[in-house]
N, C-alpha and C positions, 0 to 999 in steps of 0.2 A: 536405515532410516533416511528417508527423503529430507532437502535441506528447508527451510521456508520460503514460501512465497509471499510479497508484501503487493499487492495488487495496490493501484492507485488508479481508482474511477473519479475524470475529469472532463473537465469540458471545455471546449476553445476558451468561448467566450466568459470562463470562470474566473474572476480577478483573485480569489483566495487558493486556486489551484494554482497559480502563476507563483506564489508566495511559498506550496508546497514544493514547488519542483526543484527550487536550489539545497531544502533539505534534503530530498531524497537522495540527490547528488553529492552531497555530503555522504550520507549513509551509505552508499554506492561505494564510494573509496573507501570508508573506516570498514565495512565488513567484509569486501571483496567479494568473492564469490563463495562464501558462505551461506548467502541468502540472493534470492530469485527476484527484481523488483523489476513488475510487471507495469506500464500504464497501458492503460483500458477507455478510451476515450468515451463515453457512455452516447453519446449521438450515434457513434458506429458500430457498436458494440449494445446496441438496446436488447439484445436478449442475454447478453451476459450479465449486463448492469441489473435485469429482470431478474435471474437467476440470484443474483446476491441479496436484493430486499432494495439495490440504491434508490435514496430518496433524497439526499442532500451531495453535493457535491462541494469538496474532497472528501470524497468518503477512501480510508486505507483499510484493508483486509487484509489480515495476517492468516495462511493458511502453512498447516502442515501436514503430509501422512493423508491431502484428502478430505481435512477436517476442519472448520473454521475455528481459528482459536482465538482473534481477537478484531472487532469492525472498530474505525474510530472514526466519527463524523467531525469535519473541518479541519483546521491546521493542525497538524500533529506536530511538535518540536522533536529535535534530533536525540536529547535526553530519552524522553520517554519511548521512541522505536528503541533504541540503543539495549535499553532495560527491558522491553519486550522480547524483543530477539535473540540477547544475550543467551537466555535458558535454552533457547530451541536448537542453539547450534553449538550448545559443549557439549 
């Protein structure tokens, strides 16, 4: 089994993406390389951002195995990744 990937579609000029990023950086050290955390800047990445549905920026996509398993639109807190991710990587 493949590990997860946490995609994070943002955009420069996003002030609530600015507020996502020291989370993700948190989560970055507490899982290490357990999980894949992608940013996807969606101005340069408009057919990826296309390909996911983005309509709201921060949007975070949890994928694994290939398969979307969970989208969450705006700030996400470090709890709830934590408790998302948890399952996918024991």
């Amino acid at each position: 089994m493949s590990k997860p990937v946490l995609f994070d579609f943002f955009a420069t000029w996003c002030g609530p993406c600015r507020m996502q990023t020291p989370i993700l950086e948190e989560l970055a050290k507490k899982m290490g390389d357990k999980v894949d955390i992608k940013k996807v800047d969606i101005d340069q990445n408009m057919d990826l951002a296309e390909k996911y549905g983005i309509r709201v920026v921060p949007t975070l996509v949890i994928e694994k195995d290939g398969k979307v398993v969970q989208s969450m639109e705006g700030v996400t807190d470090l709890y709830t990744l934590e408790k998302l991710l948890k399952p996918l990587v024991e």
